[in-house]
N, C-alpha and C positions, 0 to 999 in steps of 0.2 A: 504494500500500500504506500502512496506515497505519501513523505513527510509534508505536514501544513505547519504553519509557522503558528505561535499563540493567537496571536489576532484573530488569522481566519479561524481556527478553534473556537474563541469565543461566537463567532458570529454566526459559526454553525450552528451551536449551541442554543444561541438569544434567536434564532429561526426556527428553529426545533421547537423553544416555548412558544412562539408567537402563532405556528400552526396550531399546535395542539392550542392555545386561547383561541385559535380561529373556529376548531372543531367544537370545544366549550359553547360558544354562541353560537353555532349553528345548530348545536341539540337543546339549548336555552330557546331559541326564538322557535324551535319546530314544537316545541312543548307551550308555547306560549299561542301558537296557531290551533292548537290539539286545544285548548283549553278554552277556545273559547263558542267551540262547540258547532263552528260551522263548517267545519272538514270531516266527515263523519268515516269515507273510505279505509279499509282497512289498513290498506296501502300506506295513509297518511298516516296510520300510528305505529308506523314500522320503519316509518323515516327516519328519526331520532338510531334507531339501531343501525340503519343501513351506516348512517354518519360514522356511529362510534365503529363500527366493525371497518371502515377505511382508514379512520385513524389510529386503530391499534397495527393493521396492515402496516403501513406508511412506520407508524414506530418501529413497528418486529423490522423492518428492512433496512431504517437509515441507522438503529442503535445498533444495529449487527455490523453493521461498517466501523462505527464509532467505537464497537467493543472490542474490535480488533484495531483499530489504529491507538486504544488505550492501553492493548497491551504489549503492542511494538515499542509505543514510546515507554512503556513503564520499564522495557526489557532495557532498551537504549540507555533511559537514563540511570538507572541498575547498577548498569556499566562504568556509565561515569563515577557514579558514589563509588563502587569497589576500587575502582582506579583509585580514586581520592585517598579513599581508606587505606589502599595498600601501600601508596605512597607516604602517611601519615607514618605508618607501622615501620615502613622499610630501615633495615637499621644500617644505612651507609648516611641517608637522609637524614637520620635522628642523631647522628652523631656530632653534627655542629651542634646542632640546640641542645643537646645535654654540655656539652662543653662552653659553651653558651654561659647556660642555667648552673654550671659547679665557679666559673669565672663569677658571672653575679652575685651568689651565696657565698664565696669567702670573701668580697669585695668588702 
């Protein structure tokens, strides 16, 4: 999958809510049609379902993309931390700063 940079992330993300608020008020207003008693059709009280069963759709298919691009990047940056870590640890690297750190304490 290929790498997105945070930004676009986020804006996947902040689109991702703003449909699903879109699907929210389209089963609000079709319930607000339903209610007021002059769509009597069966059809018309199946609407409301029809909506929610495209927007779980549309979810199961763009978080499944999203699930795997969060666990590429989580592998990725993984990697990084170990690196960091290993180079914290390394004891060629730790050997100034303890000589460092015995130079300051008998100072």
């Amino acid at each position: 999958m290929a790498a997105i940079d945070v930004t676009q992330k986020v804006e996947i993300y902040e689109t991702l809510s703003s449909l699903n608020m879109a699907f929210a008020g389209i089963v609000q207003h079709l319930q607000t049609l339903h209610k007021t008693g002059l769509f009597k059709s069966e059809a018309a009280k199946l609407f409301p379902g029809f909506a929610l069963e495209l927007q779980a759709e549309f979810n199961q298919q763009f978080l499944e993309d999203l699930h795997q691009l969060e666990l590429d990047e989580w592998g990725h940056y993984g990697k990084v931390r170990d690196k960091w870590e290993k180079h914290l640890r390394d004891p060629d690297d730790g050997a100034p700063r303890a000589r460092n750190a015995e130079r300051l304490s008998s100072a």
